[in-house]
C-alpha positions in Angstrom: -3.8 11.2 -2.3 -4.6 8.0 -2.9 -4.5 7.4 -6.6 -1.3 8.6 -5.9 -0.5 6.3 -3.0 -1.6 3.5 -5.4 0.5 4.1 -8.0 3.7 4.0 -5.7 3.0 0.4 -4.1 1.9 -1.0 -7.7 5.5 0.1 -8.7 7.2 -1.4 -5.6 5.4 -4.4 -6.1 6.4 -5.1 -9.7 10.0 -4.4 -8.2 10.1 -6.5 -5.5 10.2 -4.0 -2.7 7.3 -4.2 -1.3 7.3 -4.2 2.7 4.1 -6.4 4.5 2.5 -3.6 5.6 2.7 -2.0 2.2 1.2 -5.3 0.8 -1.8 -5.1 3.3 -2.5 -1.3 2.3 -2.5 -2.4 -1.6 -4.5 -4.9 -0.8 -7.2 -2.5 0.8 -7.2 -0.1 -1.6 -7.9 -3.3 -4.5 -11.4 -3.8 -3.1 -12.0 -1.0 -5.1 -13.3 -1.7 -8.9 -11.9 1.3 -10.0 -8.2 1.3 -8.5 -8.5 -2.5 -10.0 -8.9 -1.2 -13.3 -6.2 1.6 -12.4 -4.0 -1.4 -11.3 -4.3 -3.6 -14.4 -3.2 -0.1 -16.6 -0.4 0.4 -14.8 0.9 -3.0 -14.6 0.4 -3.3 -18.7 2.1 -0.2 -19.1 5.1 -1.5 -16.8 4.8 -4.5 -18.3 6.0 -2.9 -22.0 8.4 -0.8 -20.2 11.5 -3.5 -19.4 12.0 -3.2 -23.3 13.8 0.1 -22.7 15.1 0.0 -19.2 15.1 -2.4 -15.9 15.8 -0.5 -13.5 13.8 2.7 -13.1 12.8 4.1 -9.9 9.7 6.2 -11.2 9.4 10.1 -9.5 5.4 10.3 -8.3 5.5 13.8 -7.7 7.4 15.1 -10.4 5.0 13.0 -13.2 1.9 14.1 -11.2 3.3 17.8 -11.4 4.2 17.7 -14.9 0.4 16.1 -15.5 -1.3 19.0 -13.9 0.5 21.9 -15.4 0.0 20.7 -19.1 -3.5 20.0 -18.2 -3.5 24.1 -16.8 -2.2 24.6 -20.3 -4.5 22.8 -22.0 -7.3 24.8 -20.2 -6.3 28.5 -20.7 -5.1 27.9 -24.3 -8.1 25.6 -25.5 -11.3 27.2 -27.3 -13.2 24.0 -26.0 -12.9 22.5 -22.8 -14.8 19.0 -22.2 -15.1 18.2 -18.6 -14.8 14.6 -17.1 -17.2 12.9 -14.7 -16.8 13.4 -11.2 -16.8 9.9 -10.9 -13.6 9.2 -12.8 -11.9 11.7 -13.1 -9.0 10.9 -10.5 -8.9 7.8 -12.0 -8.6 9.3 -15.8 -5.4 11.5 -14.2 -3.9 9.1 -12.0 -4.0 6.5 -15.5 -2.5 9.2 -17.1 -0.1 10.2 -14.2 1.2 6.8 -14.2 1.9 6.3 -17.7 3.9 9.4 -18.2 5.7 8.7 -15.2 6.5 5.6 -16.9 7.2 6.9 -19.8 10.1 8.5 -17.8 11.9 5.2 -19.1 12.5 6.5 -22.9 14.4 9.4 -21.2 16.0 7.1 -18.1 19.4 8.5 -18.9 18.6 12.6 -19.2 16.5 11.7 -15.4 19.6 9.9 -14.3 22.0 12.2 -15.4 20.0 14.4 -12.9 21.8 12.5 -10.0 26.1 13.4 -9.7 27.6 10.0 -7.9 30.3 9.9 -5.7 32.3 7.2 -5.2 34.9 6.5 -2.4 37.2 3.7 -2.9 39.1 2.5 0.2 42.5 0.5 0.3 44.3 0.0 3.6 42.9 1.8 5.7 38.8 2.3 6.8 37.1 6.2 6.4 34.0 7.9 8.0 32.1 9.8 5.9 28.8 11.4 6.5 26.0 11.2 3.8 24.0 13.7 2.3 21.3 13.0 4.7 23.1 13.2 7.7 23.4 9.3 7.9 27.4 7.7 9.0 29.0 5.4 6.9 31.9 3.7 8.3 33.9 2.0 5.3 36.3 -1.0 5.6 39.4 -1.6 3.7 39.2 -2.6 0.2 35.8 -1.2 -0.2 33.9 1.2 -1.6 30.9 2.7 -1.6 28.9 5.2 -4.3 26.1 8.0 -3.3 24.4 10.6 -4.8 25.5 14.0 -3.7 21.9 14.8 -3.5 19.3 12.2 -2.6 16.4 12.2 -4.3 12.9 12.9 -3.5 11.4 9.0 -3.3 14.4 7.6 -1.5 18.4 7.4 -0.3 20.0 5.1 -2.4 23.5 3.8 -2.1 25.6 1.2 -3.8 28.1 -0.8 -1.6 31.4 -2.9 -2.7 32.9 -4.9 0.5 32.0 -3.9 4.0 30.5 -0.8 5.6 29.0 0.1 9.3 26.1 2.2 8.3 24.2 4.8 11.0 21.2 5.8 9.1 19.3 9.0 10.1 15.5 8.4 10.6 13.0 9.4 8.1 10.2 7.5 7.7 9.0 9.1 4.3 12.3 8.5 2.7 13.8 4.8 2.9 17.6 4.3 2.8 18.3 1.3 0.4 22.0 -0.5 0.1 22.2 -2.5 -3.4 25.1 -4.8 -2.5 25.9 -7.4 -4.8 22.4 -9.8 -5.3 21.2 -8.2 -1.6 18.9 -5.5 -1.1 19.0 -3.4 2.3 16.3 -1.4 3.2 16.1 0.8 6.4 14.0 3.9 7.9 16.6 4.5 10.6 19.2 2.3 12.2 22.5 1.0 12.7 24.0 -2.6 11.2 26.6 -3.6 9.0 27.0 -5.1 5.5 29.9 -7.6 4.6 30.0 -8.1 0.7 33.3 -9.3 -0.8 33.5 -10.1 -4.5 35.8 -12.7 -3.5 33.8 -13.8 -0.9 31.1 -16.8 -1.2 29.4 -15.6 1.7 27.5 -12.5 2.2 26.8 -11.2 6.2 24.3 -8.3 7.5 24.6 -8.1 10.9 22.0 -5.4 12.9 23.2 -3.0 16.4 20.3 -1.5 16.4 16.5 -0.7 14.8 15.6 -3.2 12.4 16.5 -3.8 8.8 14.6 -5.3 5.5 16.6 -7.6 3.7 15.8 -8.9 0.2 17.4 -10.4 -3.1 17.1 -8.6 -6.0 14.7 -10.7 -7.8 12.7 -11.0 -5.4 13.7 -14.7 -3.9 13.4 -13.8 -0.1 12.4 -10.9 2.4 13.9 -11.0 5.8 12.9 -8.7 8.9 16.5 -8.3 11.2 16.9 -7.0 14.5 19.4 -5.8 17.3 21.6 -8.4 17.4 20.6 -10.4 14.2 22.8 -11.8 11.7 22.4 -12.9 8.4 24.4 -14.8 6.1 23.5 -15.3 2.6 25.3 -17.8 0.4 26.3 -15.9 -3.1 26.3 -19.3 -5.1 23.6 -20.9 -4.1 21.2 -17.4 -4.1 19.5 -18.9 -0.7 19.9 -17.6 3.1 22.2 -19.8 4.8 21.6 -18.9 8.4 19.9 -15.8 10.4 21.4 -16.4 14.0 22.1 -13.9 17.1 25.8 -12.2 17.4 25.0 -11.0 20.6 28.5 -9.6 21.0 28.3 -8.0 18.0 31.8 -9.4 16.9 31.1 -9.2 12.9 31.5 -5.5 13.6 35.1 -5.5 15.7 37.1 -4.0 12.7 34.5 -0.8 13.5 33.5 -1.0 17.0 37.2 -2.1 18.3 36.3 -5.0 20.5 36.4 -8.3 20.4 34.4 -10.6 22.6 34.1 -14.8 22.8 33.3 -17.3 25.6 34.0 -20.5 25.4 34.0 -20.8 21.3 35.3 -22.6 18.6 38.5 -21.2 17.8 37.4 -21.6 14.0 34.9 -18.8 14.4 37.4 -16.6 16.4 40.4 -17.0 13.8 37.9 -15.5 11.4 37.2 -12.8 13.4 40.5 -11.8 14.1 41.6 -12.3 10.3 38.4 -9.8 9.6 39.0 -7.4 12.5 42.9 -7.1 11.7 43.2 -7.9 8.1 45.5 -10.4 8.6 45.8 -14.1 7.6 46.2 -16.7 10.1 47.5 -20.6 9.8 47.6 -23.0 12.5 50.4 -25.9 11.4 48.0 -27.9 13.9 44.6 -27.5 12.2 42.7 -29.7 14.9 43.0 -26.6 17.0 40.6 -24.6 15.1 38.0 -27.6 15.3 38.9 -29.3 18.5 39.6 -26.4 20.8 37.5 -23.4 22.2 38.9 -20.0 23.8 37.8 -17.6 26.0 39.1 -13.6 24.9 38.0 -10.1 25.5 39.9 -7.6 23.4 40.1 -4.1 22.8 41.5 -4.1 19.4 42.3 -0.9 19.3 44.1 -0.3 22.6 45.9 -3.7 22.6 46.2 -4.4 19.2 47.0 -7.8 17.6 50.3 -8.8 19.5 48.4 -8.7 22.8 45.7 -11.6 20.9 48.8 -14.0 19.5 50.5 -13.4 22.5 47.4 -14.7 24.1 46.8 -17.6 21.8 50.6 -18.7 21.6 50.3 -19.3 25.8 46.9 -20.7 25.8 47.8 -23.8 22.9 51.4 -24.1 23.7 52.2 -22.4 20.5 56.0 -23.2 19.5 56.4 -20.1 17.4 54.3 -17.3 16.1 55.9 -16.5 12.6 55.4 -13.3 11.0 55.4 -14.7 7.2 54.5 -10.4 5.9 53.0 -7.6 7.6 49.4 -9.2 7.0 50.3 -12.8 7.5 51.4 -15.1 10.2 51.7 -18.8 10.7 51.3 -20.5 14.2 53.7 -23.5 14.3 52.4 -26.6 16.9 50.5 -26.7 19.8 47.9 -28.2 21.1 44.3 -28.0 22.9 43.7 -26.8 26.4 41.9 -29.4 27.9 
């Protein structure tokens, strides 16, 4: 219905999660005098509503429902029974439909409580897990990631801590959102990755495949990713730094297993193998990681990282790899290859 409809994008759009083509349907149906007045209700009533709770994903359906079955009530249990004009009636119960929805807020907590959580906390090692919906979740170490055993009927929501690789079963009824730290992630069905350290200053979402909506959480910027795409958001400044092409798909080695460079700065390949292998790595000779570019194709997972210091120690005439701990090793001289 579209009263209905109407009172869904008004909602997304005082929450900042409204996609373009949303934005050009609202505008559409605001030609209308009548779903203008509907509009400026709604928005009031909203409005009012941040004095009792922020964030509030309202449940169409279930107000609407709850609206027609007191109004059955009303009818078989009233002596007198006014009826509205054709004219306005939708907009009388859509009006009405919104604010109760709305007024969900005064009882946000019973509603919530609705929803068990799960959380899964990971240390050293990564886990797979498989969602409620069907979707994969691939979960780094030193992560975690929270999920309602039961998604509900508007959307799947998930809350994610550090790094996950995410393969999202299509529904195009039922969005999947990631809150991450300041960054939404909104999807219908596709594969990417999300990098979100608390210790971090920078904050990566990097795409395989499909497309992904990216957005802060007031509302500051909206960016459309694709295959390939990578974007990296700086946590201090609130701003996107760069969106940029990983055509190699290296941001995503600790999951996929594979590591592949040609020709690049060995600065940007240290921090891929530190990511890939949770390690630490420190070049005595820091000009290296500047001054000099490598060439390496690596199955992490078959060769492991001996097989890449190995490599690097021949390459820059390393003196000595020393193993400092099991997760941290200093390279001691060398030089460039050229």
């Amino acid at each position: 219905m579209k009263e209905e409809k109407l009172i869904e994008l008004i909602h997304k759009k005082s929450t900042n999660v409204l996609t373009s083509d949303e934005q050009q349907l609202l505008n559409t149906l605001l030609k209308s005098k009548e779903n203008q007045l509907l509009a400026q209700q709604i928005e009031a009533t909203w409005e009012k509503s941040f004095d009792y709770q922020n964030d509030f994903t309202p449940n169409v359906e279930l107000g609407l429902s709850k609206l027609k079955t007191r109004m059955k009530e009303e009818k078989t249990t009233s002596t007198k029974v006014v009826p509205l004009q054709n004219s306005k009636s939708w907009l009388r119960i859509a009006a009405a439909a919104a604010i109760l929805i709305i007024g969900g807020l005064f009882t946000f907590n019973q509603l919530n409580n609705e929803l068990d959580w799960e959380k899964v906390a990971v240390t050293d090692l990564t886990k797979d897990l498989t969602l409620p919906d069907g979707s994969k979740a691939a979960i780094n170490s030193a992560s975690e990631l929270e999920y309602p055993t039961v998604f509900s009927m508007e959307e799947r929501r998930v809350k994610l801590k550090g790094e996950a690789f995410f393969d999202i079963t299509k529904n195009q009824e039922k969005p999947f959102i990631i809150e991450s730290g300041d960054l939404r992630i909104r999807v219908l069905g596709t594969s990417f990755n999300v990098r979100n350290f608390g210790n971090e200053n920078l904050a990566e979402v990097t795409v395989r495949s499909g497309s992904v909506e990216v957005s802060h959480k007031n509302g500051g910027f909206t960016k459309i990713l694709k295959a390939n795409d990578q974007l990296i958001f700086d946590k201090k400044r609130k701003k996107v730094r760069a969106v940029s092409k990983d055509n190699n798909l290296n941001a995503l080695g600790w999951w996929s297993g594979k590591l592949v460079f040609t020709k690049e700065k060995m600065s940007r390949i240290k921090q891929a193998i530190e990511r890939t292998y949770d390690v630490e790595l420190k070049f005595t000779q820091s000009d290296i990681l500047e001054n000099c570019s490598y060439t390496i194709s690596n199955d992490v997972k078959a060769e492991g990282l001996t097989a890449i210091l190995d490599g690097l120690e021949v390459a820059f005439a390393i003196e000595e790899v020393k193993k400092i701990s099991n997760k941290k090793y200093h390279l001691i001289g060398g030089k460039c290859n050229y």
